[in-house]
C-alpha positions as CSV (number, residue, x, y, z in Angstrom):
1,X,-51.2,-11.4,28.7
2,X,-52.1,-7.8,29.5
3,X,-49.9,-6.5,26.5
4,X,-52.6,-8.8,24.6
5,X,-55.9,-7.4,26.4
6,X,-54.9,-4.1,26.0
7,X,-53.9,-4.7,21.9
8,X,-57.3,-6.2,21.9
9,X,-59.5,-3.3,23.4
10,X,-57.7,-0.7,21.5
11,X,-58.5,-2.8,18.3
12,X,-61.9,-2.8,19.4
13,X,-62.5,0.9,19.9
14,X,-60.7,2.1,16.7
15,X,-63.1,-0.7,14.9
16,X,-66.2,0.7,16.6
17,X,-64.9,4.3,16.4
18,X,-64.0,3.5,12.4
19,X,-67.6,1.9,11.8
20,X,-68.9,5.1,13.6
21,X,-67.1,7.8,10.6
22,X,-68.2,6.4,7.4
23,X,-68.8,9.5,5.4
24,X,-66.8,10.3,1.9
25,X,-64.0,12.2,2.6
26,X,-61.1,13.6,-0.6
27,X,-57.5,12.6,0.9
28,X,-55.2,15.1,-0.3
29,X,-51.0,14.9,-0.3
30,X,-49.0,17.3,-2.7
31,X,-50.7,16.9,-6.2
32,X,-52.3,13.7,-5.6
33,X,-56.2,13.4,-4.8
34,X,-58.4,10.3,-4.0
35,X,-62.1,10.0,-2.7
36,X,-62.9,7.3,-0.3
37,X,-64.6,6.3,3.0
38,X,-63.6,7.5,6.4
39,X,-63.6,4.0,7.8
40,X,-60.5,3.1,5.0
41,X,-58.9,6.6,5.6
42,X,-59.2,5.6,9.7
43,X,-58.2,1.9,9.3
44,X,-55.7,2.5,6.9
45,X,-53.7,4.8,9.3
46,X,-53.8,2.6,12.2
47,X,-52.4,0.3,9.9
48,X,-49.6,2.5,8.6
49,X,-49.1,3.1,12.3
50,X,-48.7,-0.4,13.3
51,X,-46.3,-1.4,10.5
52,X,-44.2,2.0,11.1
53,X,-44.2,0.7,15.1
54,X,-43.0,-2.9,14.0
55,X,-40.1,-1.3,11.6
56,X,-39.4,1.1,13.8
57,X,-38.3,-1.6,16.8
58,X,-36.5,-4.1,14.3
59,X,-33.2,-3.0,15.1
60,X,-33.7,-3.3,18.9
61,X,-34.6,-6.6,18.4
62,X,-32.1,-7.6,16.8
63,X,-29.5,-5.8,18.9
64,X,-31.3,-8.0,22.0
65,X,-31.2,-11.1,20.2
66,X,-27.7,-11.0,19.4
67,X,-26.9,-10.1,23.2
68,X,-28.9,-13.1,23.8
69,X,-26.8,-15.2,21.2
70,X,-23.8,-14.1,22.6
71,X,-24.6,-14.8,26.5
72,X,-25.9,-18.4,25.7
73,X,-22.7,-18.9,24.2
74,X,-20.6,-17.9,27.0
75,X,-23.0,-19.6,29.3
76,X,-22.6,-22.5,27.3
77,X,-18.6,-22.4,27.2
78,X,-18.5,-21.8,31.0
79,X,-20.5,-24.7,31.9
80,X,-18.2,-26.7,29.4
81,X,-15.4,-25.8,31.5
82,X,-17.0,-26.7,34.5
83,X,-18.1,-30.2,33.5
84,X,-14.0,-30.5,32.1
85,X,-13.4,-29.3,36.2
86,X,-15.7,-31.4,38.1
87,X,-13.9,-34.3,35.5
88,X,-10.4,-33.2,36.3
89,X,-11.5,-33.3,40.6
90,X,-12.8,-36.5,40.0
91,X,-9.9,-37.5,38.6
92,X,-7.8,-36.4,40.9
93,X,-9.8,-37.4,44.1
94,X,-9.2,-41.2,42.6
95,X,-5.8,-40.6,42.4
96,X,-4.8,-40.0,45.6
97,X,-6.1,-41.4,49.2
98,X,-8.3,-39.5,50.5
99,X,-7.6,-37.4,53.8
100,X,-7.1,-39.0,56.9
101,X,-8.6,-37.0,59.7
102,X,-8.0,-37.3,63.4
């Protein structure tokens, strides 16, 4: 929830701050040349940011969801083997008379 607030507020100062710059500005890289607003030049990075953030921590995703996969399955095997356990005590508690004590 505070990851969210703080998302939120941060979108809302680069909006206001964006809104704020809206003069023409040329953006320049090697030989190409374009003339547009600073609030598109602003918003535009943020969002270049924010996709190059959310490629950027693909692969630990991934890596965490298949460490997830992996310990649900053993968790699932091992409580397979301890239902086929608590089975096999059963069984062998009605076998046998139980324990006389005295």
């Amino acid at each position: 929830m505070g990851v969210l607030f703080l998302a939120l507020v941060l979108a809302s100062l680069t909006a206001a701050f964006a809104l704020q710059n809206t003069d023409a500005v040329t953006v320049r890289m090697l030989l190409w040349e374009y003339q547009t607003s600073l609030v598109l030049v602003i918003l535009g990075s943020v969002g270049v940011g924010i996709v190059l953030t959310f490629l950027s921590s693909l692969g630990r995703r991934w890596k965490r969801g298949s460490t997830i996969r992996s310990l649900q399955s053993t968790v699932d095997s091992q409580g397979a083997r301890i239902r086929e356990l608590e089975e096999a005590l059963r069984t062998s508690r009605g076998s046998t008379p139980p324990p006389v004590s005295g």
